[in-house]
C-alpha positions as CSV (number, residue, x, y, z in Angstrom):
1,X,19.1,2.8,-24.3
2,X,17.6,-0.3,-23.7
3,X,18.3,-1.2,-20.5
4,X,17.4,2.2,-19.2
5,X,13.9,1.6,-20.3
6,X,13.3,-1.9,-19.1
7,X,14.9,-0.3,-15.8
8,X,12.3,2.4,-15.9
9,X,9.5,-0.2,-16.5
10,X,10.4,-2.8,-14.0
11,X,10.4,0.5,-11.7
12,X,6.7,1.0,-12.5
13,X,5.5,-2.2,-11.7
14,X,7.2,-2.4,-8.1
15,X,5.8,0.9,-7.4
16,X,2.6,-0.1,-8.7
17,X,2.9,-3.2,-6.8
18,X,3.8,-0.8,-3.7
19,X,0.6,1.1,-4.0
20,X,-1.8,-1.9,-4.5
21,X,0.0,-3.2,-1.2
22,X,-1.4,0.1,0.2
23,X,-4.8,0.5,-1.2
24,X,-6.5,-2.1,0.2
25,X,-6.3,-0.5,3.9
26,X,-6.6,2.9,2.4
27,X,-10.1,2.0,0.7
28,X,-11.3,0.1,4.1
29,X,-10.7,2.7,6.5
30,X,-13.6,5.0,5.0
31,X,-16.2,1.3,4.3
32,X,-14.9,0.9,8.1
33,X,-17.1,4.0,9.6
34,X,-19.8,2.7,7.7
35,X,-22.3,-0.1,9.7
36,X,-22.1,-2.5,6.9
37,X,-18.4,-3.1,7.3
38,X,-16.5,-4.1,10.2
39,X,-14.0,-1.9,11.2
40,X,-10.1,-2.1,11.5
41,X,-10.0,-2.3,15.2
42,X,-13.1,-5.0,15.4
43,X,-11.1,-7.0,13.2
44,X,-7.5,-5.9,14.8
45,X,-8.0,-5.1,17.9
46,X,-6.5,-2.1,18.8
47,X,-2.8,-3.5,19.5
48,X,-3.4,-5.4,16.1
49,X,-3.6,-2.1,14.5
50,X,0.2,-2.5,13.9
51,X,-0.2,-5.2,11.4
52,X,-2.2,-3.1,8.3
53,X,-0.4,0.0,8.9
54,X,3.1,-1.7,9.1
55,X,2.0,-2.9,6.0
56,X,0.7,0.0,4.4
57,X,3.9,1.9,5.5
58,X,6.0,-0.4,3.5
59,X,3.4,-0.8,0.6
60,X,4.2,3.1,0.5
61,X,8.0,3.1,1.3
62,X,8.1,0.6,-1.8
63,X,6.3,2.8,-4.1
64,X,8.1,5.8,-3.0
65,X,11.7,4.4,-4.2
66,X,10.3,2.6,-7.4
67,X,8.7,6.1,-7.9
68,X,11.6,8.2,-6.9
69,X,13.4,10.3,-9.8
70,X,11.3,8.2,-12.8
């Protein structure tokens, strides 16, 4: 079936896309306890702190649909 398996590949690049969304604050949390990094809340503030995890949320939210039953 052909348009199962463009289905299944356009799948894997929005959850791919989904994940990349994510990684970025996922990778910078850790470099963020470190003292050659600024940290999320020096750079946020901590009511700011909404922004990078609303967006890793839906980074992950995306990922887990494209991901779901593949």
């Amino acid at each position: 079936m052909p348009g199962r398996k463009n289905n299944l590949r356009a799948r894997r690049v929005i959850g791919s896309t989904g994940i990349l969304l994510a990684l970025p604050f996922f990778v910078w949390l850790p470099l963020g306890m470190l003292e050659f990094m600024p940290s999320m809340v020096d750079v946020f503030g901590i009511t700011g702190l909404r922004i990078p995890a609303s967006i890793t949320v839906a980074g992950l939210l995306i990922a887990a649909i494209a991901f779901w039953e593949t």
